[in-house]
SERO-4910 file (N, C-alpha, C, O; in steps of 0.05 Angstrom, whole numbers):
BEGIN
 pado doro    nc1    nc2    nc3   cac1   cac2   cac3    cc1    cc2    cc3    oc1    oc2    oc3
  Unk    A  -2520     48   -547  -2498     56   -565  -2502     42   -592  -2508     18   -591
  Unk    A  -2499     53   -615  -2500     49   -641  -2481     20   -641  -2460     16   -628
  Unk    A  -2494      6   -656  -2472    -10   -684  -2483    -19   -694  -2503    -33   -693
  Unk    A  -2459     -3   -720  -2474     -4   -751  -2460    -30   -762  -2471    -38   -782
  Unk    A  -2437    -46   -753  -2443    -76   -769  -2456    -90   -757  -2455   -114   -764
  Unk    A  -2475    -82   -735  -2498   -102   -734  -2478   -134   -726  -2488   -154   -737
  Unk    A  -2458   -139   -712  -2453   -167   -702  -2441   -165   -677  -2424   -181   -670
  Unk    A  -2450   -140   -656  -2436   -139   -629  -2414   -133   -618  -2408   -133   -594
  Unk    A  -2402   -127   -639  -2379   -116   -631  -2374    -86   -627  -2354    -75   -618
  Unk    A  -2396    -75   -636  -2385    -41   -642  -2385    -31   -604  -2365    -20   -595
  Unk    A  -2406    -34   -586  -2406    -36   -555  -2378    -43   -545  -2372    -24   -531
  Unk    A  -2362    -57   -545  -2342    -76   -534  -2314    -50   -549  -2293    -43   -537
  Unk    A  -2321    -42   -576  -2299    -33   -585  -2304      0   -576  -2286     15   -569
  Unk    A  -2323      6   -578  -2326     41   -560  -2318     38   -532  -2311     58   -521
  Unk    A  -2318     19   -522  -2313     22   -493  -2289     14   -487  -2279     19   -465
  Unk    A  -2275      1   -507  -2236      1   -505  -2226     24   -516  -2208     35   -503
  Unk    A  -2234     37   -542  -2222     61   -534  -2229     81   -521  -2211     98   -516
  Unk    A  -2254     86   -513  -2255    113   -489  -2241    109   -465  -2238    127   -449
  Unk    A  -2228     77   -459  -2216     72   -433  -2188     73   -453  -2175     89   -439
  Unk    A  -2174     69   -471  -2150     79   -475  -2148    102   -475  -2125    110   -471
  Unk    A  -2168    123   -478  -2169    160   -481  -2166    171   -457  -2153    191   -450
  Unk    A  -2183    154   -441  -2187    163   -414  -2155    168   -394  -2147    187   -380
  Unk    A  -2144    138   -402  -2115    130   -403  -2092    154   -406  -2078    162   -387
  Unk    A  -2093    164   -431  -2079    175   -452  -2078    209   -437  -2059    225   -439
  Unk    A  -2093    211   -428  -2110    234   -422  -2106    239   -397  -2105    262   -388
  Unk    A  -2105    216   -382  -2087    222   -353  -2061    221   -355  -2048    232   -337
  Unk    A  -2051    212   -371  -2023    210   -368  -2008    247   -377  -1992    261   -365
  Unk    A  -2021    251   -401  -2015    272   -410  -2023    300   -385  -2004    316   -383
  Unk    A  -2047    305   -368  -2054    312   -356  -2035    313   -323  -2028    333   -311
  Unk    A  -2031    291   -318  -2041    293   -290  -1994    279   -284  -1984    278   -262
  Unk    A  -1981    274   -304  -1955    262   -301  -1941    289   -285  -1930    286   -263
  Unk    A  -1944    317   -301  -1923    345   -287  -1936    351   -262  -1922    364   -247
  Unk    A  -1962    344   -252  -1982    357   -221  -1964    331   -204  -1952    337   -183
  Unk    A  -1962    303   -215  -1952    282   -197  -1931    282   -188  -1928    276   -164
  Unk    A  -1910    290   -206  -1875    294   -201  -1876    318   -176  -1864    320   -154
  Unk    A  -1897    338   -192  -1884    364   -168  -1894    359   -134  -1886    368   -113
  Unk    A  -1918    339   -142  -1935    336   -115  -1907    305    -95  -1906    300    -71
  Unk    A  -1892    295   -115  -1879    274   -101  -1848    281   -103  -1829    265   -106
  Unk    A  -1848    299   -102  -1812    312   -102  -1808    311    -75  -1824    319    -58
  Unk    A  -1784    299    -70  -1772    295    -40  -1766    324    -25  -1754    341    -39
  Unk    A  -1773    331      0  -1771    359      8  -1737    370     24  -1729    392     33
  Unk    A  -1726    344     22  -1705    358     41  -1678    339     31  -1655    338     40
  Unk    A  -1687    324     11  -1655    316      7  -1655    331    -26  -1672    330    -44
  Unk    A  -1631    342    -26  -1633    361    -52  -1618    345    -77  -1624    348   -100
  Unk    A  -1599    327    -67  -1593    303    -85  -1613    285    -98  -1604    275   -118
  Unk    A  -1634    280    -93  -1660    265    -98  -1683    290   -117  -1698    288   -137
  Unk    A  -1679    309   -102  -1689    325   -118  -1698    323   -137  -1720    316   -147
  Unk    A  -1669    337   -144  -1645    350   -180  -1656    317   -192  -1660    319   -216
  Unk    A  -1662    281   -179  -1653    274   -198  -1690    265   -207  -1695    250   -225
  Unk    A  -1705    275   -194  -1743    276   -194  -1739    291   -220  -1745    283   -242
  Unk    A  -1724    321   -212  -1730    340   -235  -1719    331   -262  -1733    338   -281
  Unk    A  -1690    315   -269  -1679    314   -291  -1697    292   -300  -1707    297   -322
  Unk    A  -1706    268   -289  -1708    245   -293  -1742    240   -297  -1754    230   -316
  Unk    A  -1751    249   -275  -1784    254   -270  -1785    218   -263  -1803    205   -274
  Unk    A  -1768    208   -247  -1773    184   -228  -1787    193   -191  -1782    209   -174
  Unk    A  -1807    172   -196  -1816    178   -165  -1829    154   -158  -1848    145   -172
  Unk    A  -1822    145   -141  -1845    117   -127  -1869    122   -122  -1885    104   -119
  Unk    A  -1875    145   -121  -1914    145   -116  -1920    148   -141  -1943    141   -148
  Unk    A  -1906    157   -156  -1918    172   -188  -1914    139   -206  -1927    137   -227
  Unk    A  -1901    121   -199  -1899     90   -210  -1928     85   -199  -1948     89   -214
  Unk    A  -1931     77   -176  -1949     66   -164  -1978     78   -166  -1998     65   -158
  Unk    A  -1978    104   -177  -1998    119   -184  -2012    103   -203  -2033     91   -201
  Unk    A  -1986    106   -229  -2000     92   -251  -1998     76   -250  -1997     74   -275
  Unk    A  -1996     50   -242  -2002     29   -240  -2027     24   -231  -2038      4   -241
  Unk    A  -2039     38   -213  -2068     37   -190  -2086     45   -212  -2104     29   -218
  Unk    A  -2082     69   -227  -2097     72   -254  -2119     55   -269  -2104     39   -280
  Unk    A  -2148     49   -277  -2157     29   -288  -2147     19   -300  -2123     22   -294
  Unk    A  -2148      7   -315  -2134     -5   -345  -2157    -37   -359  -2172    -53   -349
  Unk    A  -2147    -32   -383  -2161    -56   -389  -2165    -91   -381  -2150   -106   -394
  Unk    A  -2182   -105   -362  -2178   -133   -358  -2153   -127   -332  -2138   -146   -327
  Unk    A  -2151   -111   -321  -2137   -111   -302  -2110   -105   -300  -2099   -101   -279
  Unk    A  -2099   -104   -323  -2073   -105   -331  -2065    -71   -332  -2077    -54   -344
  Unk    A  -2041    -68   -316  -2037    -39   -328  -2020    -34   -351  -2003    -50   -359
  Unk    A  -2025    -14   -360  -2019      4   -388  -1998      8   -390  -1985      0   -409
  Unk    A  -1989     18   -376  -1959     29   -368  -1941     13   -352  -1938     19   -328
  Unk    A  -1923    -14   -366  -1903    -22   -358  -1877     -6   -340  -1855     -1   -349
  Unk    A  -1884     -2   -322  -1856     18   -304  -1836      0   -301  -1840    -24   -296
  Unk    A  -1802     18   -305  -1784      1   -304  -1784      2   -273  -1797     12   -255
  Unk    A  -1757    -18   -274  -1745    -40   -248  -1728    -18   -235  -1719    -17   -212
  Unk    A  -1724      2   -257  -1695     18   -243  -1701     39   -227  -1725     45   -226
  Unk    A  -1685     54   -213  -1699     87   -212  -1676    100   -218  -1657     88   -227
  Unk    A  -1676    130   -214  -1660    151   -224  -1629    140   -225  -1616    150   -244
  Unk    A  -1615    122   -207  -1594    121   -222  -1585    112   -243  -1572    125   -259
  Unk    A  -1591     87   -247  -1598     72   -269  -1599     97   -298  -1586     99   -319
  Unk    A  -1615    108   -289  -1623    130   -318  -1597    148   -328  -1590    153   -350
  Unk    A  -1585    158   -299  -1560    169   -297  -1547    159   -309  -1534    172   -325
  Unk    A  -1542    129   -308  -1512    119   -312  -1515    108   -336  -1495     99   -346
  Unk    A  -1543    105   -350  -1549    108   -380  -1528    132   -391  -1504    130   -397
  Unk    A  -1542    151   -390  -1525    180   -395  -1490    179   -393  -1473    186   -409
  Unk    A  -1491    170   -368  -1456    172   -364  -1437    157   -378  -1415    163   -386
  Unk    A  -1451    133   -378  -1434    108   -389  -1429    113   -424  -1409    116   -437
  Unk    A  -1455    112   -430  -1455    127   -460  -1441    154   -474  -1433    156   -497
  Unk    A  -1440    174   -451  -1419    191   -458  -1398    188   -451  -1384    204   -463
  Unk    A  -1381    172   -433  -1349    154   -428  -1351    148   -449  -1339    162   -465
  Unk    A  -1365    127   -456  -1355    103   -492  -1353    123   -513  -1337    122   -531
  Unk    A  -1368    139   -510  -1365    156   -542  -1348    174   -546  -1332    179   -563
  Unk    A  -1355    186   -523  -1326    202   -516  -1288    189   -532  -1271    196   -549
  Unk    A  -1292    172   -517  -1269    145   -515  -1263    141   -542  -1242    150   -551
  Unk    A  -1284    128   -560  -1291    118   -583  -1273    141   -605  -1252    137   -616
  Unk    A  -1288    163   -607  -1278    190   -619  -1257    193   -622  -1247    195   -644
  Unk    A  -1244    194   -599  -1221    204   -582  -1198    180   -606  -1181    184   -624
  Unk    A  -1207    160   -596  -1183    130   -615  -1186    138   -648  -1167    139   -663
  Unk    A  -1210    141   -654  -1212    151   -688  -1192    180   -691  -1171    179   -704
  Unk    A  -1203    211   -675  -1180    215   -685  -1151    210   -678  -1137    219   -696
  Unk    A  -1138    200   -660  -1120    188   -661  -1105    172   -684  -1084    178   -695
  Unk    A  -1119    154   -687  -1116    139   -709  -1111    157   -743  -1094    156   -761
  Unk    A  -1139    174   -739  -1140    173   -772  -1145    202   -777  -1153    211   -798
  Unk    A  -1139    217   -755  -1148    247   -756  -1118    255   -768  -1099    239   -772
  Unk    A  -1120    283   -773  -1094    307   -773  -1074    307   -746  -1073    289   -729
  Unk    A  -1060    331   -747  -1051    345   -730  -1067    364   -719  -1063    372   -696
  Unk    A  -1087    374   -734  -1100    395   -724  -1124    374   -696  -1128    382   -673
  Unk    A  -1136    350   -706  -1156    340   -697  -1133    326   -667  -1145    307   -656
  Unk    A  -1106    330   -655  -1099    326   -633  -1114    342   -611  -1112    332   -588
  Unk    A  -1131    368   -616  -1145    375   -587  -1165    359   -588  -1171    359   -564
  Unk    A  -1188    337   -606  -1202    322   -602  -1193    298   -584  -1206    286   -567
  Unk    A  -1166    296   -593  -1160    262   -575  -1153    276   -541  -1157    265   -520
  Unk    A  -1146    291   -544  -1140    309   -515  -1169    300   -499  -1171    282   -482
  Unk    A  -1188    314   -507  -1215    327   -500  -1224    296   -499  -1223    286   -477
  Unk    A  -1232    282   -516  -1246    256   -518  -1239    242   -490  -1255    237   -473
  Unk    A  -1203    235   -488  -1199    223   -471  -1202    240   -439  -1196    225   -420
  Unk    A  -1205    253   -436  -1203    275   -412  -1237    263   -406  -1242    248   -387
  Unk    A  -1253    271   -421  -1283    275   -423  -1290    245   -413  -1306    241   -396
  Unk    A  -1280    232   -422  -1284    206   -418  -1276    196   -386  -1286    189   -365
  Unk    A  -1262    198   -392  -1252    192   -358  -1265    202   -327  -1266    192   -305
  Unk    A  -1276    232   -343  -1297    246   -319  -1316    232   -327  -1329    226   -307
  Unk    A  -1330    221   -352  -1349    216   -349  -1368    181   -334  -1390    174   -326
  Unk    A  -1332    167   -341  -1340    144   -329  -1347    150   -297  -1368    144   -286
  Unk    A  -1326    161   -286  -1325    162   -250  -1349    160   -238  -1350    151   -215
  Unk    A  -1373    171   -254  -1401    170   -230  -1406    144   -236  -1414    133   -216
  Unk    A  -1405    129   -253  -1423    102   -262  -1420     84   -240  -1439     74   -227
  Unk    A  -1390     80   -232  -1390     51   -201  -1407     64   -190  -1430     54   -189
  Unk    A  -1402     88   -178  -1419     86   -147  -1457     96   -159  -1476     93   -144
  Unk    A  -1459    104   -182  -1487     98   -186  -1500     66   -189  -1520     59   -176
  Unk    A  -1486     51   -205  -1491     17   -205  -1493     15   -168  -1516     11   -158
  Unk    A  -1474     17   -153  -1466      6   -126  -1497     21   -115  -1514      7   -104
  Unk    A  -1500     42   -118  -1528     60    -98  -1550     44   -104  -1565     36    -86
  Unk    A  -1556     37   -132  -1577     14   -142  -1583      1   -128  -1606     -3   -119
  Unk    A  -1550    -16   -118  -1560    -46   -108  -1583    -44    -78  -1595    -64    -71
  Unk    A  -1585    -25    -66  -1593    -23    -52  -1569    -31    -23  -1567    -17     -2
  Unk    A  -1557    -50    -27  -1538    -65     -8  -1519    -54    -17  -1523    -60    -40
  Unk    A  -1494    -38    -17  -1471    -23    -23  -1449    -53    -28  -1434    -57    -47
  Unk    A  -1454    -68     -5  -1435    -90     -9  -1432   -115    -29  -1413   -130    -36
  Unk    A  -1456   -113    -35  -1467   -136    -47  -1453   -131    -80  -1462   -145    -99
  Unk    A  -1435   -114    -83  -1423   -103   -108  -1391   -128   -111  -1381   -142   -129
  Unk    A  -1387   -123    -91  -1362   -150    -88  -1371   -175    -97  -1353   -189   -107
  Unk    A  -1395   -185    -96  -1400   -209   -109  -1404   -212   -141  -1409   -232   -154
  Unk    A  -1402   -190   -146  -1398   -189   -181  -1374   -193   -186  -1367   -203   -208
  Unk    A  -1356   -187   -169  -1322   -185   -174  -1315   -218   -174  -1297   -223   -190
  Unk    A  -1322   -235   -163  -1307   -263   -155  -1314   -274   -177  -1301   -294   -182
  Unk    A  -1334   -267   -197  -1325   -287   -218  -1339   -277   -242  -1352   -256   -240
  Unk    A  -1339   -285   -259  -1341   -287   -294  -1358   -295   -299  -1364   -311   -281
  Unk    A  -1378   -296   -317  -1407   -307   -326  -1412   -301   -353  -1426   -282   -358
  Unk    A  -1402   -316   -372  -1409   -298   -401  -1442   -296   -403  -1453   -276   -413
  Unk    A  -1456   -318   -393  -1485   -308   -395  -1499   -294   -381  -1523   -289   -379
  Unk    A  -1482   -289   -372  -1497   -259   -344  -1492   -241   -357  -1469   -236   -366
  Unk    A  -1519   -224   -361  -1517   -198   -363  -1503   -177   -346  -1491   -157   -355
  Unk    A  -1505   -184   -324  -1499   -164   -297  -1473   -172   -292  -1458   -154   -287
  Unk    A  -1465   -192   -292  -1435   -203   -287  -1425   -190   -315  -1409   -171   -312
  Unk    A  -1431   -198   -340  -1421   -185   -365  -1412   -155   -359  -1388   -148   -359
  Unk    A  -1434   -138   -354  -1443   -106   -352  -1413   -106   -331  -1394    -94   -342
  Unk    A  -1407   -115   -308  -1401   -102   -291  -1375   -111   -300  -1358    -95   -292
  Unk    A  -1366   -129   -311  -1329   -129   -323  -1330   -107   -344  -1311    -92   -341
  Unk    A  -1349    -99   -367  -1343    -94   -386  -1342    -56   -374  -1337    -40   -393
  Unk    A  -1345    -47   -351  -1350    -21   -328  -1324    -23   -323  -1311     -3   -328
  Unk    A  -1313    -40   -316  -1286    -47   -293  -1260    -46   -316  -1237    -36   -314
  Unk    A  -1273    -64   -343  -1247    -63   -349  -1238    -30   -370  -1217    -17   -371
  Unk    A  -1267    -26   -383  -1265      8   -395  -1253     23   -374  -1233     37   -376
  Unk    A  -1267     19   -353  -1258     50   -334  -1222     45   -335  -1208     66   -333
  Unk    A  -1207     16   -337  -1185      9   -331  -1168     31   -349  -1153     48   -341
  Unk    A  -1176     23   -376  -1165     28   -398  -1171     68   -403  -1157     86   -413
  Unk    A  -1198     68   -391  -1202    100   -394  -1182    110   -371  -1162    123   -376
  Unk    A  -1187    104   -354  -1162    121   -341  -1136    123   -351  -1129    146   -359
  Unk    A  -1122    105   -353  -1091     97   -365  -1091    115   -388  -1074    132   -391
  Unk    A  -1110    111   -405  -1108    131   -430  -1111    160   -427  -1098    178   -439
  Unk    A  -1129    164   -411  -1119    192   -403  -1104    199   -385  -1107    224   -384
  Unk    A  -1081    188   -360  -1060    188   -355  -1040    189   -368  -1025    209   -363
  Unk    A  -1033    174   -384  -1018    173   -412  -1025    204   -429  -1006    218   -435
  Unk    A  -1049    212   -435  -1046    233   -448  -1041    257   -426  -1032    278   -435
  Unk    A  -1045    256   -406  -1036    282   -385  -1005    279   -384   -990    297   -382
  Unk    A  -1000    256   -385   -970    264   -381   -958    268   -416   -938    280   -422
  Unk    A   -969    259   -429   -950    280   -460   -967    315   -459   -969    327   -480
  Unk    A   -973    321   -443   -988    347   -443   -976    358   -421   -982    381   -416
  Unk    A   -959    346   -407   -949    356   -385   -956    364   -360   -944    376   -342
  Unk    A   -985    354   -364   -991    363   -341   -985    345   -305   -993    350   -283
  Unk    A   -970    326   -315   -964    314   -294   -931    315   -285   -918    300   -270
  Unk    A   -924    344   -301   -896    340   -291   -869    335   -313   -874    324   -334
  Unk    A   -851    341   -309   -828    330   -313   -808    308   -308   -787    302   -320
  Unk    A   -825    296   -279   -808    273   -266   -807    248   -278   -827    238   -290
  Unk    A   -786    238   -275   -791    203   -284   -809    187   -300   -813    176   -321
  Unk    A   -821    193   -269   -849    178   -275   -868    186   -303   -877    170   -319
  Unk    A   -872    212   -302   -895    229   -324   -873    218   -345   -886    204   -362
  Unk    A   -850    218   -350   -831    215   -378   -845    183   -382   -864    177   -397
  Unk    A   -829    166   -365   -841    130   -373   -876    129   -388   -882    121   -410
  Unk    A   -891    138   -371   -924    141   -377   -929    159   -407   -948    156   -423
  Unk    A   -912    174   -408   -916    186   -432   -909    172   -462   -919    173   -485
  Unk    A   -883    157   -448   -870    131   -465   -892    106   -468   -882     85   -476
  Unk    A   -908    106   -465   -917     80   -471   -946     87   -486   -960    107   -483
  Unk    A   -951     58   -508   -964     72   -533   -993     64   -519   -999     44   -505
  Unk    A  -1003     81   -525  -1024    102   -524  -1043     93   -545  -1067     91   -540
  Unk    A  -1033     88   -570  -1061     73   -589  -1067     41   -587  -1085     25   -591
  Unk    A  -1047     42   -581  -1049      3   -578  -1068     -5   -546  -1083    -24   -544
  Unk    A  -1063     11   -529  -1082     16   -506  -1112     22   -516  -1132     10   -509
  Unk    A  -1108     46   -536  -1133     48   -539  -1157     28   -553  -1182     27   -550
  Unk    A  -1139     14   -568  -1157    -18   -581  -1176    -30   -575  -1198    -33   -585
  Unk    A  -1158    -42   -544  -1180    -58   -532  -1207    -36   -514  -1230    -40   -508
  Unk    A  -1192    -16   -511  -1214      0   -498  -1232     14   -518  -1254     23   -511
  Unk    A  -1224     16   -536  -1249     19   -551  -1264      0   -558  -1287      5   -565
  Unk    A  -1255    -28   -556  -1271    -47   -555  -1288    -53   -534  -1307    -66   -543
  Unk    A  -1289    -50   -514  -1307    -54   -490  -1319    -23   -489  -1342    -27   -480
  Unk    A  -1317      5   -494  -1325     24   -497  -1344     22   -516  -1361     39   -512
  Unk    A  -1349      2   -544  -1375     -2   -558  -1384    -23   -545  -1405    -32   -554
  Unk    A  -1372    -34   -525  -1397    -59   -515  -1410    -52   -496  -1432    -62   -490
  Unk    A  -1391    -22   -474  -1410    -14   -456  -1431     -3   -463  -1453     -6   -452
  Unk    A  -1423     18   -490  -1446     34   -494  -1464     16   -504  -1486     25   -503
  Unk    A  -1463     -7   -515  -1489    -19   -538  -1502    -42   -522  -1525    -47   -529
  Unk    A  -1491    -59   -500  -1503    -70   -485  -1526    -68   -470  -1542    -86   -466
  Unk    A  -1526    -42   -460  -1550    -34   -444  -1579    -33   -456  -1602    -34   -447
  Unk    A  -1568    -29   -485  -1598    -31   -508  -1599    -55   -511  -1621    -66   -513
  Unk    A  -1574    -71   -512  -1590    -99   -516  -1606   -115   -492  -1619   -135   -494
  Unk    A  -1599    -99   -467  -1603   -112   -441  -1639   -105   -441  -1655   -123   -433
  Unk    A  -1649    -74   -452  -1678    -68   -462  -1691    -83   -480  -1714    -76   -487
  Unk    A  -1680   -100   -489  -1690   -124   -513  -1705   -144   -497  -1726   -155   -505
  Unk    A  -1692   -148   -473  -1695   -176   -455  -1721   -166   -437  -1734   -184   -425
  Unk    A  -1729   -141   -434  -1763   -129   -422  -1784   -140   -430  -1786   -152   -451
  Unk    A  -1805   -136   -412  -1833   -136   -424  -1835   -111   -446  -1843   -114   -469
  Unk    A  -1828    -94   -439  -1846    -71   -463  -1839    -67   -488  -1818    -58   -496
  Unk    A  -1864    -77   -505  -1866    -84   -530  -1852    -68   -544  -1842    -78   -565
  Unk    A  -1848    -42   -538  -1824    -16   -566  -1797    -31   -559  -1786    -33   -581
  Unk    A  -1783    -40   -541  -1757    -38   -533  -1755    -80   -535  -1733    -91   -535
  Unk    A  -1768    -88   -535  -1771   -120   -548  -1760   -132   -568  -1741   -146   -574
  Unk    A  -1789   -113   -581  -1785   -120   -608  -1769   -101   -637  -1776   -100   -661
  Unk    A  -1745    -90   -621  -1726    -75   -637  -1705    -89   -633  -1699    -92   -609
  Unk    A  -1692    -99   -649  -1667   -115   -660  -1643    -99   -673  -1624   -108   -685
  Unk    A  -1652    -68   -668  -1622    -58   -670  -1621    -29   -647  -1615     -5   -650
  Unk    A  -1634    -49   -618  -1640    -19   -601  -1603    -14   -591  -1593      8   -586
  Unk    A  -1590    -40   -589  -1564    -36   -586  -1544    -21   -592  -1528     -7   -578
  Unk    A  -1548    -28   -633  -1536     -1   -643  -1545     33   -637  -1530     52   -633
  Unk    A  -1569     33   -637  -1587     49   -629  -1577     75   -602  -1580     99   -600
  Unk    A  -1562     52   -580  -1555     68   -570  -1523     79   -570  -1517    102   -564
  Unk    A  -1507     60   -578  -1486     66   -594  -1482     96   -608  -1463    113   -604
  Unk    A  -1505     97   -624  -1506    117   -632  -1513    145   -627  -1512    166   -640
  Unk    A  -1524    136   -600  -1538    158   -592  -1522    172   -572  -1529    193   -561
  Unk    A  -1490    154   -564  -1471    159   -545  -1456    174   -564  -1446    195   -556
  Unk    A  -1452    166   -590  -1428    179   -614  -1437    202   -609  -1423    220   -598
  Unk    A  -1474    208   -618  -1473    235   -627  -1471    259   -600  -1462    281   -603
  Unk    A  -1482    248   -575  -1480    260   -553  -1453    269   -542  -1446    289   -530
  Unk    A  -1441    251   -549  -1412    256   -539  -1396    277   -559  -1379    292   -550
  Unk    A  -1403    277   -588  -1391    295   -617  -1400    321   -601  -1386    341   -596
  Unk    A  -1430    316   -595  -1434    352   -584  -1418    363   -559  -1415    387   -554
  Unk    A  -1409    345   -546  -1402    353   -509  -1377    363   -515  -1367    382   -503
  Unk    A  -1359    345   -542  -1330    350   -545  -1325    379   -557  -1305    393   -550
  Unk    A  -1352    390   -583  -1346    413   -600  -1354    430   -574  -1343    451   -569
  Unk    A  -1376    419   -557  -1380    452   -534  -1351    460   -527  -1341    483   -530
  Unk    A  -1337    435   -517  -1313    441   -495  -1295    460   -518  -1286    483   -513
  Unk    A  -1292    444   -544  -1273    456   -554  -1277    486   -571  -1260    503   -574
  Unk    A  -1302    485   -580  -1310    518   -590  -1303    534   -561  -1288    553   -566
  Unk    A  -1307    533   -540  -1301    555   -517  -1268    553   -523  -1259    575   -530
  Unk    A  -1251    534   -520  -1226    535   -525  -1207    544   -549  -1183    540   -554
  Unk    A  -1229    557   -562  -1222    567   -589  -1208    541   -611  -1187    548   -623
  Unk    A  -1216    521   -615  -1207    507   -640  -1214    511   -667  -1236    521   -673
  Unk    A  -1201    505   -680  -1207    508   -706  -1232    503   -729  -1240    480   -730
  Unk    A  -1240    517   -740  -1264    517   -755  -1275    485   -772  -1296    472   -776
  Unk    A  -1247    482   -779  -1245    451   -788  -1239    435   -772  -1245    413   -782
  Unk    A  -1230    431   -748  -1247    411   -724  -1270    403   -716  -1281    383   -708
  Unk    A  -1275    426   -720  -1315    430   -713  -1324    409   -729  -1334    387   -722
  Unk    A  -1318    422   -758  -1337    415   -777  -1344    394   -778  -1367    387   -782
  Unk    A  -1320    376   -775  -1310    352   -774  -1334    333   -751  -1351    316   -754
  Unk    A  -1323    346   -732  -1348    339   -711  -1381    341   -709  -1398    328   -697
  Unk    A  -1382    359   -722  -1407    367   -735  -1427    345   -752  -1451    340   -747
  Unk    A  -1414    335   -769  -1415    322   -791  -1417    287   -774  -1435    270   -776
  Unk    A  -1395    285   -761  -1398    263   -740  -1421    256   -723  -1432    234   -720
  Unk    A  -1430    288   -706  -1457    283   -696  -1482    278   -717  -1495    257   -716
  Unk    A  -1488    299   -736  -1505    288   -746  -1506    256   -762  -1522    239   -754
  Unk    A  -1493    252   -778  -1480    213   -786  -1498    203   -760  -1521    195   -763
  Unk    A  -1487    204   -738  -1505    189   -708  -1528    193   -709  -1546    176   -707
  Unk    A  -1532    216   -713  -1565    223   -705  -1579    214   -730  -1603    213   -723
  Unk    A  -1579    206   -755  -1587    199   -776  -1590    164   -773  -1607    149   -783
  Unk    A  -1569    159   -758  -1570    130   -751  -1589    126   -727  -1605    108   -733
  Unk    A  -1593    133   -707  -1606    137   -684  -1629    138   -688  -1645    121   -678
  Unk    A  -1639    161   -708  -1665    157   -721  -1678    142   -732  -1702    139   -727
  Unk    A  -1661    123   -758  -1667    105   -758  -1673     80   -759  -1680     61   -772
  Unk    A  -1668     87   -738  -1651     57   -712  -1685     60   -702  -1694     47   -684
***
């Protein structure tokens, strides 16, 4: 093999990158033959989450077995599997949802009341899968009670799992509170009292833990080995933002089918992209 600076290095450096190509080249190649060859055959819940997610324990362990340079593999695989990824998704669309929902409240029209409707509704379905996806994680179902007995400000996982417990608290109540001024819970007593009680001042603190659910989990990717998600110091906001704008689109789907107004949209429109401009350059 050639080298033209003549001091030994040109040998050493052709042969790291034909083994990064080689690398690059399986991954691109051989990642869609692995998923379809390691898709679970009979539980259809596991499936759906191979196909959305493209998580599989042989397809980790694949690449890991892979050469790699000095022994080390290439491809850092996370700790989590498919739920984990899920409750990425879910949790992020609860908070933003949520988040939305308190702005227009706060600072919208009359017209932007089907947003606080929708935000808080959206929100509330969207927290419900997150406990029992965290709980399926643990592998031990029980072992979820020992997060409950106590407090840890420097725990991440003790942090994560109040800041789950106390949103979902507040997301529910807030959209209880809004079903009963919508009536949908009735006329009785009860729906009148729940409808009586304020509703933005609730929403405060829950929008406060609604940007710490959503922005935590990026900062929790800070604390990894892998060098993109390390060494970013605003992957937090990052995802913050990536819950606003996800959640701006889920709210205009619901509400363009419900026929709202052209200036709702827009409104929301303008909201998602703002996120996605931040996201990007995040």
């Amino acid at each position: 093999m050639d080298d033209p600076g003549g001091d030994g290095t040109g040998p050493v450096r052709d042969y790291f990158l034909s083994g990064i190509k080689e690398v690059f080249s399986m991954q691109e190649t051989r990642l869609p033959e692995i998923i379809q060859e390691n898709l679970p055959p009979s539980n259809p819940v596991e499936r759906m989450a191979t196909l959305t997610t493209g998580y599989t324990p042989d397809l980790e362990r694949e690449l890991q077995e892979e050469p790699s340079y000095y022994d080390y593999p290439v491809l850092k695989a996370p700790v989590w599997r498919w739920e984990i990824i899920w409750y990425f998704f879910f949790g992020g669309l609860a908070a933003g949802c949520y988040v939305i929902a308190t702005i227009a409240s706060l600072f919208g029209s009359k017209e932007d009341r089907a947003v606080v409707r929708t935000g808080y509704y959206l929100s509330l379905l969207a927290v419900l899968p997150c406990p029992p996806l965290l709980i399926k994680d643990l592998g031990r179902p029980e072992r979820f009670l020992h997060m409950l007995r106590m407090f840890k400000f420097k725990s991440p996982m003790s942090m994560g799992t109040w800041a789950l417990l106390s949103f979902s608290l507040f997301s529910g109540l807030t959209a209880v509170i809004q079903a009963a001024r919508d009536g949908i819970l009735g006329r009785w007593w009860g729906a009148k009292l729940l409808a009586a009680l304020p509703q933005r001042l609730l929403a405060l603190p829950g929008t406060a833990t609604g940007l710490f659910l959503g922005g935590y989990t990026g900062v929790l990717l800070t604390a990894t080995s892998v060098p993109l998600w390390s060494r970013s110091k605003v992957l937090g906001a990052v995802f913050i933002s990536s819950a606003i704008s996800t959640s701006s689109a889920m709210i205009s789907l619901v509400l363009r089918v419900a026929g709202a107004p052209a200036h709702t949209l827009h409104k929301l429109e303008r909201l998602e992209w703002t996120a996605l401009l931040v996201e990007i350059t995040g």
